[in-house]
C-alpha positions, -999 to +999 in steps of 0.1 A: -613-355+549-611-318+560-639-292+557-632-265+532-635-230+546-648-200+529-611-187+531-600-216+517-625-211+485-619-175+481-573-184+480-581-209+457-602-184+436-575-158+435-550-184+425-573-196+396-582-168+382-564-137+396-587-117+410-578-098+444-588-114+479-618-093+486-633-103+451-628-137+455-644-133+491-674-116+482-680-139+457-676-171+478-699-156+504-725-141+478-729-180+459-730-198+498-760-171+509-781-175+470-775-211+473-787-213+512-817-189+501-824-208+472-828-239+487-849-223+520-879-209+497-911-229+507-924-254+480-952-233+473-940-197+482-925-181+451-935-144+463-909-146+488-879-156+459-896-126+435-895-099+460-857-110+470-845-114+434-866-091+416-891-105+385-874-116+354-840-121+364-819-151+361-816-156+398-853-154+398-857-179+378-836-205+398-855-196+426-887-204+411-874-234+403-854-245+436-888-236+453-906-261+432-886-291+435-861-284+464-832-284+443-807-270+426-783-289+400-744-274+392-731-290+366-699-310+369-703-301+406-734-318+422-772-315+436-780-296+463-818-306+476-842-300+507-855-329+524-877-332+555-865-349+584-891-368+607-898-363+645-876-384+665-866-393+700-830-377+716-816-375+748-802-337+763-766-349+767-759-327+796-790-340+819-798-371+801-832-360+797-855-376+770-872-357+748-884-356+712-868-333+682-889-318+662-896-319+625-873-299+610-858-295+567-825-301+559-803-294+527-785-324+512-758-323+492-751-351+460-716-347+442-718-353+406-698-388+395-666-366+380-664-352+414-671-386+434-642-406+413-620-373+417-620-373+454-622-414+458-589-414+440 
């Protein structure tokens, strides 16, 4: 399966709904930054998602809520959550050094079962 590229969102956003390249662009690149700051905001860190977003607004509110749980739901499209990765033990391919990786969050991503059976087709 290939990887979809930003480009590749934003032509298939201008053929879809006819808005110009730049539009399309600026919105594929302004929902793939909310979404990756979204899902960064700490558990328990909701000044951080009200100073970016400003109180009371819509994006606010997903904020507050991403930071709660880790995650954010699209509907028809799939879950997006944050999930903590352990220490573990990896090797420096270059000098085949052992030595441990740290602890670290990572987002995963859940497609919903339309889009599941869609691409398994």
């Amino acid at each position: 399966m290939d990887n979809l590229t930003r480009k590749e969102m934003a032509e298939v956003m201008r053929d879809q709904l006819g808005y110009s390249h730049t539009s399309c662009a600026a919105m594929v690149d302004a929902f793939l930054d909310c979404m990756k700051n979204f899902l960064l905001v700490a558990k328990t860190d909701h000044s951080a998602a009200n100073s970016a977003t400003g109180k009371g607004s819509k994006t606010a509110k997903v904020a507050k809520a991403a930071s709660i749980d880790n995650t954010i739901k699209l509907v028809h499209f799939g879950t997006f959550t944050v999930r903590d990765k352990q220490p573990r033990r990896g090797r420096n391919p270059r000098t085949g050094e052992s030595l441990i990786i740290k602890p670290r969050k990572m987002v995963n991503f859940r497609p919903c079962k339309q889009l599941r059976e869609q691409i398994n087709e």
